[in-house]
N, C-alpha and C positions, 0 to 999 in steps of 0.2 A: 796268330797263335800257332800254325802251322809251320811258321818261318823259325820262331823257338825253339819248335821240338825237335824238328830237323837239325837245329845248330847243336841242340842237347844231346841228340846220340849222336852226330859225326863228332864231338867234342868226349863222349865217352869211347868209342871208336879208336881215337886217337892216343886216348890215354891208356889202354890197356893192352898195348900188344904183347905183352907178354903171354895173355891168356888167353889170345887167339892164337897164338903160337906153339901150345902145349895142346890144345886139342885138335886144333885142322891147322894143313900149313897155307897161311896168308896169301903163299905164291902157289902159281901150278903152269901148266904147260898150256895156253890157251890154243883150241883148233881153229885154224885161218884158213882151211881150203881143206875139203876132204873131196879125193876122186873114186876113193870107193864107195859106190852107191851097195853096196851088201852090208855095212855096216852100220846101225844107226844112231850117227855122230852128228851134231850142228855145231858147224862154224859157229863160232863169234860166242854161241850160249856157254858152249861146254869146258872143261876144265879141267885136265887130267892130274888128279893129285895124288896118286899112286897107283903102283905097277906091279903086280906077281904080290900084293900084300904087305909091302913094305911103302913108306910115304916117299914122295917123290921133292927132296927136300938139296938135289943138286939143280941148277941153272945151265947145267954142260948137255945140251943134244947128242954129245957122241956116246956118254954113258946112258940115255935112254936107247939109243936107237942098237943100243952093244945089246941090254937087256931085250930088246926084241929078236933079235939075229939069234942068240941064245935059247929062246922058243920056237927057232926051225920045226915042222911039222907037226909040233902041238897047237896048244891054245896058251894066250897071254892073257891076263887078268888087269883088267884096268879097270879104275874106283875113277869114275868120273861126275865132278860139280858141274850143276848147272843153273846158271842165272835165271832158271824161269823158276820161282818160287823159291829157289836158295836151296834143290834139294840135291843128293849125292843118291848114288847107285853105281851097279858092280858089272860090268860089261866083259863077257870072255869071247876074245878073236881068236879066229883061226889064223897062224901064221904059216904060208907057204914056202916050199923048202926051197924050188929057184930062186925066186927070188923075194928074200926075207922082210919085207916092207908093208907095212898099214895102209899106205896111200894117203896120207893126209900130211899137212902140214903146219909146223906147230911154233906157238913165238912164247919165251918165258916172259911169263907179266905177273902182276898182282890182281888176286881179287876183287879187289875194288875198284877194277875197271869197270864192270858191269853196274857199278851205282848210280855210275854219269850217266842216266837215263830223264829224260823230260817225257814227261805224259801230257797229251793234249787235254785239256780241258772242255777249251769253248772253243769255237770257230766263228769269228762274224764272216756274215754276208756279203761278198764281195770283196774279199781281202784276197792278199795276195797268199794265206794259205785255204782258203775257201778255193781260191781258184785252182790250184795244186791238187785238193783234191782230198786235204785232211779231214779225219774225220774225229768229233769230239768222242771223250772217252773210252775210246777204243783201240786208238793209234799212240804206239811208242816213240819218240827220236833214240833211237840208239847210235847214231854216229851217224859219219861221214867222210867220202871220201877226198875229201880235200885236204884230211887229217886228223890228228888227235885233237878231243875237245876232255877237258880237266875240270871239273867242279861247276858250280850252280849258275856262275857267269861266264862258262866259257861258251857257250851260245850263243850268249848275244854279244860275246867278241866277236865270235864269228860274223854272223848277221851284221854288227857294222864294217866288217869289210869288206862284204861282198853286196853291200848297197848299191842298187840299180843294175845288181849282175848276176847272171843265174846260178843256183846256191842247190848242190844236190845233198838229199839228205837219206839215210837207211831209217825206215820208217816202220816196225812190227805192229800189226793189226792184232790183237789179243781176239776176237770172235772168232776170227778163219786161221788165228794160228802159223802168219804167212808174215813174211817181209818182201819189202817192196823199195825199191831205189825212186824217190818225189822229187821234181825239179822246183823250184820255184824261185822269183826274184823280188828278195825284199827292197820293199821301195816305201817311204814316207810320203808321197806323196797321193795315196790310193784314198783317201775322203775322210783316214779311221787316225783311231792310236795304235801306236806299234808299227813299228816294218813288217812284222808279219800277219797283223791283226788276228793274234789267238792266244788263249791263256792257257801257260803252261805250269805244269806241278813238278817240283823237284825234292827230294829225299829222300827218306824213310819209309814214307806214307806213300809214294808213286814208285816204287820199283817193280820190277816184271812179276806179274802173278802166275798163279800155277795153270796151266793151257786148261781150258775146258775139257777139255777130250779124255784128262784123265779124271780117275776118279774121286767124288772129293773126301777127304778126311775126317774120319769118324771124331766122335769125342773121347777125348784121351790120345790122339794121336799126335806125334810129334812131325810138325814139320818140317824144322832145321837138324837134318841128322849130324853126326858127328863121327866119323868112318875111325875104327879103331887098327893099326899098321901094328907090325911083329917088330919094327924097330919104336916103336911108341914106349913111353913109362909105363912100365909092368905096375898094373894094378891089379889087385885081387877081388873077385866080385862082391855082392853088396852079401849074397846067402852065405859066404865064406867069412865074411867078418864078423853077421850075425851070429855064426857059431863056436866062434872064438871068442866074442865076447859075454861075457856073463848076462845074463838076462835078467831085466830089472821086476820083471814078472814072475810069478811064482807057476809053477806047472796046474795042468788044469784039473790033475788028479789029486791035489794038495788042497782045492775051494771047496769046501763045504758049502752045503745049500742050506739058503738062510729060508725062516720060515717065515719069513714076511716081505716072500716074494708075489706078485702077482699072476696066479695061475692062469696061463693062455686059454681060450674056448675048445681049442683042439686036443687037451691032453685028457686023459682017460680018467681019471679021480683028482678030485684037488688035494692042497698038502693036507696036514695033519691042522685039527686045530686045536686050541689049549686042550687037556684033558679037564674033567668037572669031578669034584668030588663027593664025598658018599653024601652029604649033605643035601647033594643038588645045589648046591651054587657054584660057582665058577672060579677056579682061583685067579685071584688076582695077580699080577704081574708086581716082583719087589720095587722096592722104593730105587727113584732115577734110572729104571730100564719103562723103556717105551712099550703101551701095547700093542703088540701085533693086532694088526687090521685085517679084518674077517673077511676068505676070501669068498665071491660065491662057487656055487655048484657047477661044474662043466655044464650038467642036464638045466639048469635054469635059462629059462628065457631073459633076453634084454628085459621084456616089460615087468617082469616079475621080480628084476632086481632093482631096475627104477622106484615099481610100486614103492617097496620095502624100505628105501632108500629116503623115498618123501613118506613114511610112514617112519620116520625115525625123526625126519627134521620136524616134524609136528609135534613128535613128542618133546623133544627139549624145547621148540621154541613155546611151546604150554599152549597153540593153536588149538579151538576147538574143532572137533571135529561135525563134519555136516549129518551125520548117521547119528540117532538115536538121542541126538543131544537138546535138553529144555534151552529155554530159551534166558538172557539171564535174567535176574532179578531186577525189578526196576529199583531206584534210586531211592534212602528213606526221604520221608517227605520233612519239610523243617518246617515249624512250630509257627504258629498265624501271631502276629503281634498284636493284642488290642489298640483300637485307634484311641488316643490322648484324650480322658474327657476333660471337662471344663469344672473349675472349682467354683463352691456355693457363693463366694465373695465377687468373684466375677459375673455370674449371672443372677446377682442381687441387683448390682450396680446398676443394669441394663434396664429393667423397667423401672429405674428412681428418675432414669436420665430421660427415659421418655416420656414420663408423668410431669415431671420437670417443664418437660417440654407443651404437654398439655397447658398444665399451669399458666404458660407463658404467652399461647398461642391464644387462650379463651378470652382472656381482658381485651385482646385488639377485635376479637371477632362480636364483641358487646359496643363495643363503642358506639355502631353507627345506630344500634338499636336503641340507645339512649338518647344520640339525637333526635331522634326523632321523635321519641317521648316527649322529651325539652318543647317540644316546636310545635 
């Protein structure tokens, strides 16, 4: 994911110089050796992209160094970039009148030399950058003196050619704010992966941050400045165009105050509310205009407008209330149904059937008493 996004901005990067071009210049003067210690300049970070306020947009040393001589025993205004955080500032030297020189030493390059940065990540145990002396998250590779190193693989160009040989590298420690010259020899044969057994980060997301020592940036703060030169495209500021442009807003002595606004608790009286007529009712508001909603009293307490408040939903929602109120009516009661009587034909029938039945029953319970008469 991270390999992506890196390729997405150097591939926006690449496509828009036109518009890195119009607001800072791409190139500047980078400092490779500074011997005056009065001055405070870093090698390698810094970046001089204008001089006396004007951009510094020639590649000829002899027209900088003309522009210095020209500031004999004043002071010279230099806008110098630096790679730690990508920020710019405004630096004024004193130029001596024997002899007219800064003391430093300067090579034209582009900006985006300071991108070729590798951030250490990890470090295993016993590798040959553990042994060196790297330290995770902390330590930068910014170069080398064996030479220029170009984009995301030129490192480990490098590193395969100096396989099984000692390989010096320019190493910035971001906590102590220091660089350090690390020897080390990659070798594939140390127990691990990698010649150097460490994982390193390259792009966007691992470039030099801004030193601790200075201060960190509020919110709303910009951190990539954009240094504005007297030879630059003459813009006119943003308050200047606002006032030549007609304003799509009406002035604020033009707004009428609506009256069905909600009055704040701090203001001294609330608005006006409808007027009531001699009747004593309230006039009503005409047909398809909305009614203004009643605002309450400054002096009223929160609980007092709550109360009022559920003492209205009660009345629309037809809730009874728990004060003073009977209780309601029970249910009317519905009408008892007589149980089904039985017709005179049906309980005629019932003692025929069991006479019937007498009838039937007495001749077999005579029988035996006959015999025995018989006999």
């Amino acid at each position: 994911m991270f390999g992506a996004l890196n390729r997405f901005i150097s591939r926006l990067d690449s496509e828009s110089p036109s518009q890195s071009s119009r607001n800072a210049s791409p190139y500047g003067f980078q400092v490779l050796r500074n011997k005056n210690l009065d001055i405070s300049i870093e090698p390698w970070y810094d970046f001089i992209i204008g001089i006396n306020g004007r951009q510094v947009d020639n590649p000829d040393p002899n027209l900088f160094a003309t522009e210095v001589r020209n500031c004999a025993g004043s002071h010279v205004s230099l806008v110098l970039w630096n790679a730690k955080g990508q920020r710019t500032r405004t630096l004024a030297l004193p130029v001596p009148t024997p002899s007219p020189t800064l003391g430093i030493t300067l090579q034209w390059s582009p900006l985006s030399v300071s991108q070729d940065v590798w951030h250490v990540l990890d470090v295993i145990p016993n590798s040959p950058a553990d042994q060196a002396g790297l330290l995770p998250y902390g330590d930068y590779i910014v170069g080398t003196p064996e030479g220029s190193v170009h984009g995301e693989s030129g490192l480990g160009e490098l590193v395969e050619d100096y396989l099984n040989r000692s390989l010096r590298l320019f190493v910035y420690n971001h906590e102590y704010a220091v660089t350090r010259l690390v020897t080390l020899t990659p070798s594939r044969a140390w127990g691990g992966s990698g010649a150097l057994g460490c994982v390193l980060g390259f792009g966007a997301l691992h470039r030099l941050p801004v030193p601790m020592a200075e201060p960190i940036a509020g919110p709303g703060e910009t951190l990539f400045e954009t240094p504005r030169f007297s030879n630059d495209e003459h813009r006119p500021p943003s308050a200047q165009l606002r006032s030549q442009s007609p304003s799509i807003y009406p002035p604020s002595s033009s707004v009428t105050q609506s009256s069905d606004l909600i009055v704040p608790a701090s203001m001294a009286s609330p608005l006006p509310l409808p007027s009531q007529s001699a009747t004593g009712s309230m006039a009503g508001p005409p047909k398809g205009v909305k009614k203004p909603r009643a605002t309450p009293a400054s002096n009223m307490s929160f609980d007092e407008y709550f109360r009022e408040g559920e003492q209205k939903s009660k009345e629309e929602d037809f809730a009874p209330t728990t004060k003073n109120s009977a209780p309601p009516p029970p249910p009317p009661k519905s009408a008892k149904v007589p149980p089904p009587t039985k017709s005179p034909e049906h309980s005629a029938e019932i003692p025929s059937e069991e006479g019937d039945e007498e009838r039937q029953a007495s001749p077999v319970e005579k029988e035996p008493q006959r015999g025995t008469a018989n006999g």
